[in-house]
DSSP file (Angstrom, degrees, kcal/mol; ACC not computed):
  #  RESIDUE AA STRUCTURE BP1 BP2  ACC     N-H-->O    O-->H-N    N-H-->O    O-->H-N    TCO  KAPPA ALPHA  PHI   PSI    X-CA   Y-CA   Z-CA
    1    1 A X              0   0    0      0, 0.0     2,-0.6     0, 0.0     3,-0.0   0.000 360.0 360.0 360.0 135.1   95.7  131.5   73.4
    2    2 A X     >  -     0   0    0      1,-0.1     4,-1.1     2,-0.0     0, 0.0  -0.805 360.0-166.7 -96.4 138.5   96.2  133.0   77.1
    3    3 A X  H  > S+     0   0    0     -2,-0.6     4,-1.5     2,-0.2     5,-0.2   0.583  78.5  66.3-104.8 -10.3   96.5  129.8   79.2
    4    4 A X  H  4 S+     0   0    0      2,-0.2     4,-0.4     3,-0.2    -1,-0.1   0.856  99.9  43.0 -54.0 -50.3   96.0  131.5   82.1
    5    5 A X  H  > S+     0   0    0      2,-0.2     4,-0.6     3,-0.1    -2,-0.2   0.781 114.7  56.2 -88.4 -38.2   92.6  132.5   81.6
    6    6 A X  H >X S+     0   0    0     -4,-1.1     3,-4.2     2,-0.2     4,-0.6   0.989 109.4  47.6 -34.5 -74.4   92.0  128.7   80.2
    7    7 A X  H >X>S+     0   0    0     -4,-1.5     3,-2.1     1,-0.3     5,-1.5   0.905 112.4  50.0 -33.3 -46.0   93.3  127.3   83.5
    8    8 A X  H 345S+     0   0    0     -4,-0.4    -1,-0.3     1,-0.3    -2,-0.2   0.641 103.3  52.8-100.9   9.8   91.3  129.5   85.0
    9    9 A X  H <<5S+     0   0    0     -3,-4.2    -1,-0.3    -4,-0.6    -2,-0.2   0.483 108.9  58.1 -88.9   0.6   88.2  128.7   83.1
   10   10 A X  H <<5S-     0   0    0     -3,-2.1    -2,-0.3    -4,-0.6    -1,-0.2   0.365 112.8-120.8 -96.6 -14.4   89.0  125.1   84.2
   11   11 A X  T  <5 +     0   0    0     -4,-0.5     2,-0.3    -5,-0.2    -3,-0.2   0.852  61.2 159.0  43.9  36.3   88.9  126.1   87.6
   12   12 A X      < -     0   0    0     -5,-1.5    -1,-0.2    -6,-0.1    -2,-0.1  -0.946  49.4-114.1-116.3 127.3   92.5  124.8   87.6
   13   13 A X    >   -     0   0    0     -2,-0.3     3,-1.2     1,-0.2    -5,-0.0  -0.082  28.1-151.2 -52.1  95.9   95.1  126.0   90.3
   14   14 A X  T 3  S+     0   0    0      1,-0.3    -1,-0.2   -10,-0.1    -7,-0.0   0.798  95.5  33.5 -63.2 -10.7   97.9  128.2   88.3
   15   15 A X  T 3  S+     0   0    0      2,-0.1     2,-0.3     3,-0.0    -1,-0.3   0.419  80.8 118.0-138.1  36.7  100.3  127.5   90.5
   16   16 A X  S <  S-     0   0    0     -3,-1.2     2,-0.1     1,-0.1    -4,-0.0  -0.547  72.9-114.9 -67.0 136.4   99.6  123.8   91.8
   17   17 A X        -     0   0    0     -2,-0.3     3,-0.1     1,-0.1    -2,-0.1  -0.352  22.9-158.6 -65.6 155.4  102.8  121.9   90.5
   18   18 A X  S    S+     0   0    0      1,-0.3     2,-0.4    -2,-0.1    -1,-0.1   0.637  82.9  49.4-110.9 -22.2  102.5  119.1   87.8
   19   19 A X  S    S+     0   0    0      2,-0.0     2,-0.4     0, 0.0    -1,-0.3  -0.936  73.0 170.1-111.7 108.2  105.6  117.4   88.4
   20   20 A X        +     0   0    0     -2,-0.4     2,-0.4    -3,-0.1     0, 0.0  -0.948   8.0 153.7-136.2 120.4  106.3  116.5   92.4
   21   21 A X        -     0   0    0     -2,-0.4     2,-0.1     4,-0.0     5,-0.0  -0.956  35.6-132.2-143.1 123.7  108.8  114.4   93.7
   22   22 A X     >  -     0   0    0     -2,-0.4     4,-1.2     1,-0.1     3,-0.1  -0.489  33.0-108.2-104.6 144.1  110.3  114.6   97.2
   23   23 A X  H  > S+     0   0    0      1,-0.2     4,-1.6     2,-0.2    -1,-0.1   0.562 114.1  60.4 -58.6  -6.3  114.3  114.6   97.5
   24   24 A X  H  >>S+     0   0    0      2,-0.2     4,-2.3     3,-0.2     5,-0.5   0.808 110.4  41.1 -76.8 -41.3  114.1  110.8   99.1
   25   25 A X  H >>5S+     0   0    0      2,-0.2     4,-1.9     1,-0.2     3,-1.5   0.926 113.9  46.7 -65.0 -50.6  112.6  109.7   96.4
   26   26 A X  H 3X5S+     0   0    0     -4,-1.2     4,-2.2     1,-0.3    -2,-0.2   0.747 112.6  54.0 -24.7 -69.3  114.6  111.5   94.0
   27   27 A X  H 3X5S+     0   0    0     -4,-1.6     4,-1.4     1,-0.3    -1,-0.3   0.660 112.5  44.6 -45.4 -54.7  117.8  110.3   95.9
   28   28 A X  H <X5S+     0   0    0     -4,-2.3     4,-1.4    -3,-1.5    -1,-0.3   0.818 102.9  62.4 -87.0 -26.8  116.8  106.8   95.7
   29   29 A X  H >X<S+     0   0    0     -4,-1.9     3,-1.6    -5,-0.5     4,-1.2   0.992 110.8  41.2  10.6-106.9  115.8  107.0   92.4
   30   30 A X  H 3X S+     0   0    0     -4,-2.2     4,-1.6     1,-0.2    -2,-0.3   0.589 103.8  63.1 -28.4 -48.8  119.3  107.8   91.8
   31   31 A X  H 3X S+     0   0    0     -4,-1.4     4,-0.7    -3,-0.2     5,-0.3   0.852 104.4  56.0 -43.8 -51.5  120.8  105.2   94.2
   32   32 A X  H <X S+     0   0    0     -3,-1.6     4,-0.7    -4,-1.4    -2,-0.2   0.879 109.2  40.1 -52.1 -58.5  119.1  102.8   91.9
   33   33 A X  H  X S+     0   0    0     -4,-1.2     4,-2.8     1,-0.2     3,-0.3   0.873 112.7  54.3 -40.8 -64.6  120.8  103.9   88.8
   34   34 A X  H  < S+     0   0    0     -4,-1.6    -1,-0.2     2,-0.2    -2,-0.2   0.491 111.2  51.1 -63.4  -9.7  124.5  104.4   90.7
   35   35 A X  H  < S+     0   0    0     -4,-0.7     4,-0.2    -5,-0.1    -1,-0.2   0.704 120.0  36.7 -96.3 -30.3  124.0  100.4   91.9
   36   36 A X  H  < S+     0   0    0     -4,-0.7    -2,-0.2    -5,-0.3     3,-0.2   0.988 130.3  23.4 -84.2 -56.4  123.3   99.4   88.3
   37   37 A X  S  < S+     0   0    0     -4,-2.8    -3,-0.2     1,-0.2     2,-0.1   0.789 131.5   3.3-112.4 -41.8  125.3  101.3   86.5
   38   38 A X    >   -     0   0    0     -5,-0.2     3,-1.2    58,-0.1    -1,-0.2  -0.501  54.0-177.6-155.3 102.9  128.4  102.7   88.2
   39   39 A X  T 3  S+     0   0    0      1,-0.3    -5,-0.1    -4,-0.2    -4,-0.1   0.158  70.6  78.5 -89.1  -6.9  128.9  101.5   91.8
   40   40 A X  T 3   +     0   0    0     48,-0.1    48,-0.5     2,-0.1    -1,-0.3   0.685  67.3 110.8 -75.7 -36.9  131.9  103.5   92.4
   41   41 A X    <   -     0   0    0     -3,-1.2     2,-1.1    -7,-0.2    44,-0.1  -0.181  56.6-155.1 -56.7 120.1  130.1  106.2   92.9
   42   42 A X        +     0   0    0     42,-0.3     3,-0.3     1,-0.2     4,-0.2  -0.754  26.2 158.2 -90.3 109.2  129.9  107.7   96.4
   43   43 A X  S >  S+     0   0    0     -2,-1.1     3,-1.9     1,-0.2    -1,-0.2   0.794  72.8  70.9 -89.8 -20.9  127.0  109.7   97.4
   44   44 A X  T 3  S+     0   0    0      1,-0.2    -1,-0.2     3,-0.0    -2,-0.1   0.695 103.6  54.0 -63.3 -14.1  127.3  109.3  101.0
   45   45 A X  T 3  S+     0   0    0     -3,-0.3    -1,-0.2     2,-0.0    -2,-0.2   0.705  81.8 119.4 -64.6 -30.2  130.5  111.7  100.2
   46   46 A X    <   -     0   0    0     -3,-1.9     2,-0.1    -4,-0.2    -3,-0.1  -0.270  63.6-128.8 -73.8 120.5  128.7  113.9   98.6
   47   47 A X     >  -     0   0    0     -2,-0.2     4,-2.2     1,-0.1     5,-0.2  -0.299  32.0-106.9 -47.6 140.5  128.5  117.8   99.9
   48   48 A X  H  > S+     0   0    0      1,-0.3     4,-0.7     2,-0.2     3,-0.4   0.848 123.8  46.7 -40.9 -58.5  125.1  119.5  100.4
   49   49 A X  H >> S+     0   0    0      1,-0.3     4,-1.6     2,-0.2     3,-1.1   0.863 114.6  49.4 -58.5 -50.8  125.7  121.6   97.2
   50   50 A X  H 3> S+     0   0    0      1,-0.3     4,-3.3     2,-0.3    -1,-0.3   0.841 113.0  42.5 -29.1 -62.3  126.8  118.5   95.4
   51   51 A X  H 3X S+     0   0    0     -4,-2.2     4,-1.3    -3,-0.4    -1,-0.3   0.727 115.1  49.4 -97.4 -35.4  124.0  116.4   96.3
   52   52 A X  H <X S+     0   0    0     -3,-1.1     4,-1.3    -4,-0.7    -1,-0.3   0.591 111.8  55.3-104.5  -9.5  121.3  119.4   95.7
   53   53 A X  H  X S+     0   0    0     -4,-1.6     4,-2.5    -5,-0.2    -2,-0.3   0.959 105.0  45.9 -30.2 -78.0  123.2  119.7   92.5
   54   54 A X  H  X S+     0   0    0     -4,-3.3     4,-2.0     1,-0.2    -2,-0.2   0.919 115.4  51.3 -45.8 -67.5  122.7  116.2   91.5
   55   55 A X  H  X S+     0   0    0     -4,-1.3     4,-3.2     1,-0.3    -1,-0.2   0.750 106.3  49.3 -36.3 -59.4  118.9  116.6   92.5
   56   56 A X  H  X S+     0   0    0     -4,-1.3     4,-2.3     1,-0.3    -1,-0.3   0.998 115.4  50.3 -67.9 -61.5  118.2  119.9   90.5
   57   57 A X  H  X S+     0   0    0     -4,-2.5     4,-2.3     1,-0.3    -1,-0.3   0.959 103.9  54.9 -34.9 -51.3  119.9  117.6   87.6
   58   58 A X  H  X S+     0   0    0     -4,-2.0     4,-2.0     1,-0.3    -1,-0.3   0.998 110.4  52.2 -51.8 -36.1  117.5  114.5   88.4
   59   59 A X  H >X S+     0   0    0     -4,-3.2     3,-4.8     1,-0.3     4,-1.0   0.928 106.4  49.9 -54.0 -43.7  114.6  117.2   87.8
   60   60 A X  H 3X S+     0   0    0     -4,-2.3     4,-0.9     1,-0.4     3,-0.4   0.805 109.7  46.7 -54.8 -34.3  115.7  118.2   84.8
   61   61 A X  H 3X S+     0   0    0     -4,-2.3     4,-0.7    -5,-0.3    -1,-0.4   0.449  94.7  72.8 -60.5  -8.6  116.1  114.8   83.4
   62   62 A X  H << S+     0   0    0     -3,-4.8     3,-0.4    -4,-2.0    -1,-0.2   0.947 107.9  47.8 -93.7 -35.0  112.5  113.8   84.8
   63   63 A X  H  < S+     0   0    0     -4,-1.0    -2,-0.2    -3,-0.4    -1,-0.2   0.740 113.8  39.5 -28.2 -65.6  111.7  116.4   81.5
   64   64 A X  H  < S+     0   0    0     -4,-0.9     2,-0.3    -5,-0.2    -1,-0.2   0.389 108.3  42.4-104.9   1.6  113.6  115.3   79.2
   65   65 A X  S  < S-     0   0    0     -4,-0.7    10,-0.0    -3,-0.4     0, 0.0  -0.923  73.7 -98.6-145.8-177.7  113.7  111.6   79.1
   66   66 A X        -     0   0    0     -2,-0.3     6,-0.3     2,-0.2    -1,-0.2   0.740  29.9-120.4-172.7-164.8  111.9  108.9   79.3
   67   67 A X  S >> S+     0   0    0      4,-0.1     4,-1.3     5,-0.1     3,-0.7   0.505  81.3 114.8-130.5 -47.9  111.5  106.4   83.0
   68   68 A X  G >4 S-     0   0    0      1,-0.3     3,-0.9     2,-0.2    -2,-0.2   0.131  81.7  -8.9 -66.0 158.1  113.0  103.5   80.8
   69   69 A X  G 34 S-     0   0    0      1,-0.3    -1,-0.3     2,-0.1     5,-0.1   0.756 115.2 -65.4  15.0  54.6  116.3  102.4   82.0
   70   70 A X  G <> S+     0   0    0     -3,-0.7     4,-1.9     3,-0.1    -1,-0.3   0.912  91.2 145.4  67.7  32.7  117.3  104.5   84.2
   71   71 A X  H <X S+     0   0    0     -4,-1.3     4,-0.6    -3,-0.9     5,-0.2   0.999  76.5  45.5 -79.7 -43.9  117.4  107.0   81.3
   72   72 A X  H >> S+     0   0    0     -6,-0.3     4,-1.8     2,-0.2     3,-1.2   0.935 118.1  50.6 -48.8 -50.9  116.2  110.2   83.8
   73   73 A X  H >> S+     0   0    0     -6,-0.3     4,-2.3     1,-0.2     3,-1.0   0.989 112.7  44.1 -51.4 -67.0  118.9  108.7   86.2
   74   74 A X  H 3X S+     0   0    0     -4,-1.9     4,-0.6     1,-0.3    -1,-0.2   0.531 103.3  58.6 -30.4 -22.5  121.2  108.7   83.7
   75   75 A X  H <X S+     0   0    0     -3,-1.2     4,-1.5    -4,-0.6    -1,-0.3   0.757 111.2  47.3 -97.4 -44.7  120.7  111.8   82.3
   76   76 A X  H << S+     0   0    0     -4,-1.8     3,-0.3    -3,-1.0    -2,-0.2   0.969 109.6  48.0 -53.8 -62.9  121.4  113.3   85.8
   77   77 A X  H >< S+     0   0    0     -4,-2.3     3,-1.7     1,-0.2    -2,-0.2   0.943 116.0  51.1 -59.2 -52.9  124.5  111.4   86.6
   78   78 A X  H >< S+     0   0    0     -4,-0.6     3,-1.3    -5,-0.4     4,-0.3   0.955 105.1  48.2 -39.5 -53.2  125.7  112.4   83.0
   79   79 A X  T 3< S+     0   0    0     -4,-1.5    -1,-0.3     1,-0.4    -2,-0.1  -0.029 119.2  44.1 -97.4  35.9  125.2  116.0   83.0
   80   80 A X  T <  S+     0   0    0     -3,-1.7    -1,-0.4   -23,-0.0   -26,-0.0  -0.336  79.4 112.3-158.3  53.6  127.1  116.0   86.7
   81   81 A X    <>  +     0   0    0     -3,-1.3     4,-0.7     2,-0.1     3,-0.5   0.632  67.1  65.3 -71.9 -28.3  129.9  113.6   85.5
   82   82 A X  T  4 S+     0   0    0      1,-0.3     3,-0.3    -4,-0.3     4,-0.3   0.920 115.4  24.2 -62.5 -43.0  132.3  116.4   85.8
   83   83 A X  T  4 S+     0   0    0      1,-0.2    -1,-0.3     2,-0.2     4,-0.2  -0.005 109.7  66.0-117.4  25.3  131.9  116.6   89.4
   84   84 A X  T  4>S+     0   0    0     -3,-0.5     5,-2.2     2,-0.1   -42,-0.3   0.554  86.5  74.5-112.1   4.2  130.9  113.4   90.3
   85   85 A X  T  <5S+     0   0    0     -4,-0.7    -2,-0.2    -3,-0.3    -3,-0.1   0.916  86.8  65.2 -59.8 -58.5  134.4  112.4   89.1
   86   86 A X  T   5S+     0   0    0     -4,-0.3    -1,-0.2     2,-0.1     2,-0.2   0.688 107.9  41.2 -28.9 -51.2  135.3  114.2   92.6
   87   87 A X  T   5S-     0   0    0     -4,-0.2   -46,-0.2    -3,-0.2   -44,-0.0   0.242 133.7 -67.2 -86.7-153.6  133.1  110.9   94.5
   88   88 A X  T   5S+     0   0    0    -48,-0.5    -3,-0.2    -2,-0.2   -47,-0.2  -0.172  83.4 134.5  74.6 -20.0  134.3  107.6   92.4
   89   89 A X      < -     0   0    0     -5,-2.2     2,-0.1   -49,-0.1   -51,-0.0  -0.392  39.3-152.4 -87.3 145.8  133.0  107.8   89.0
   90   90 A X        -     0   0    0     -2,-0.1     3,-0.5     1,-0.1     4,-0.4  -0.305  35.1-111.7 -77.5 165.7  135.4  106.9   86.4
   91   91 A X  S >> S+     0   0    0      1,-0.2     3,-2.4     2,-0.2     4,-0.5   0.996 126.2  58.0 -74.0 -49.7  136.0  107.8   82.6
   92   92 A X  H 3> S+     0   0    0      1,-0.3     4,-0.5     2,-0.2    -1,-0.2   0.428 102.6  55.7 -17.1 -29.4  134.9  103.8   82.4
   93   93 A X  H 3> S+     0   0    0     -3,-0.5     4,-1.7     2,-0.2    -1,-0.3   0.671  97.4  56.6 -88.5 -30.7  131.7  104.8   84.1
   94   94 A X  H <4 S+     0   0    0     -3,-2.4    -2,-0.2    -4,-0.4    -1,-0.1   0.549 104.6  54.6 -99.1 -18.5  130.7  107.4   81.7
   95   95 A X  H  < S+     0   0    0     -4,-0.5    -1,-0.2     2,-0.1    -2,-0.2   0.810 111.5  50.8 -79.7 -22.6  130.8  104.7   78.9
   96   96 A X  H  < S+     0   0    0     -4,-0.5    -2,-0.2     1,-0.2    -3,-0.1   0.990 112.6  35.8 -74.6 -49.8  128.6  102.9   80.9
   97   97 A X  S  < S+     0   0    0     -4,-1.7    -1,-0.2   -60,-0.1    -3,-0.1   0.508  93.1 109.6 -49.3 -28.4  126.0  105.0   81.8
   98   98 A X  S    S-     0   0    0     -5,-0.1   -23,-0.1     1,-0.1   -24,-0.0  -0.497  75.5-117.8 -76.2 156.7  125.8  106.9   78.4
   99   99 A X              0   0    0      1,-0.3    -1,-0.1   -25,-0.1    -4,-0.0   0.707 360.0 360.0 -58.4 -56.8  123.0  106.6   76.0
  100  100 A X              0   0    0      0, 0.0    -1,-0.3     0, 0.0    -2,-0.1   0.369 360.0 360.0 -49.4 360.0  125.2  105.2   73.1
């Protein structure tokens, strides 16, 4: 199947985005999660690369999981634990936040 030429028998855009979410939101998203789950966390700490780090993370989670409980937050803050260690989070943190 070319989906290309399907889109474009749809008269559909090939390269309007399907997933769009602006970094405030993202970022509060995220805030939500870090209030619930491990409060330690500082983001207001956080370095540009750090913070667009975290972001790139959140997207990836919007992907791969699910909206309920915070799991897309979660999935972010997880797969940056290493270096969000760096801001507040704890080993303690990581039990909380995890799936299990």
């Amino acid at each position: 199947m070319n989906i290309s030429a399907l889109l474009k028998r749809r008269d559909i855009n090939l390269n309007e985005p399907v997933l769009l979410i602006t970094a405030k939101e993202a970022l509060e998203n995220l805030a939500e999660a870090i209030k619930e789950y491990c409060p330690n966390l500082k983001i207001e700490e956080m370095t540009k690369e750090d913070l667009e780090t975290l972001l790139n993370s959140y997207a990836d989670s919007v992907i791969n999981y699910h909206p309920e409980n915070y799991h897309q937050e979660r999935g972010a803050l997880l797969s940056c634990f290493a270096m969000l260690k760096r801001y507040g989070l704890t080993d303690e943190d990581y039990n909380s936040i995890d799936f299990c």
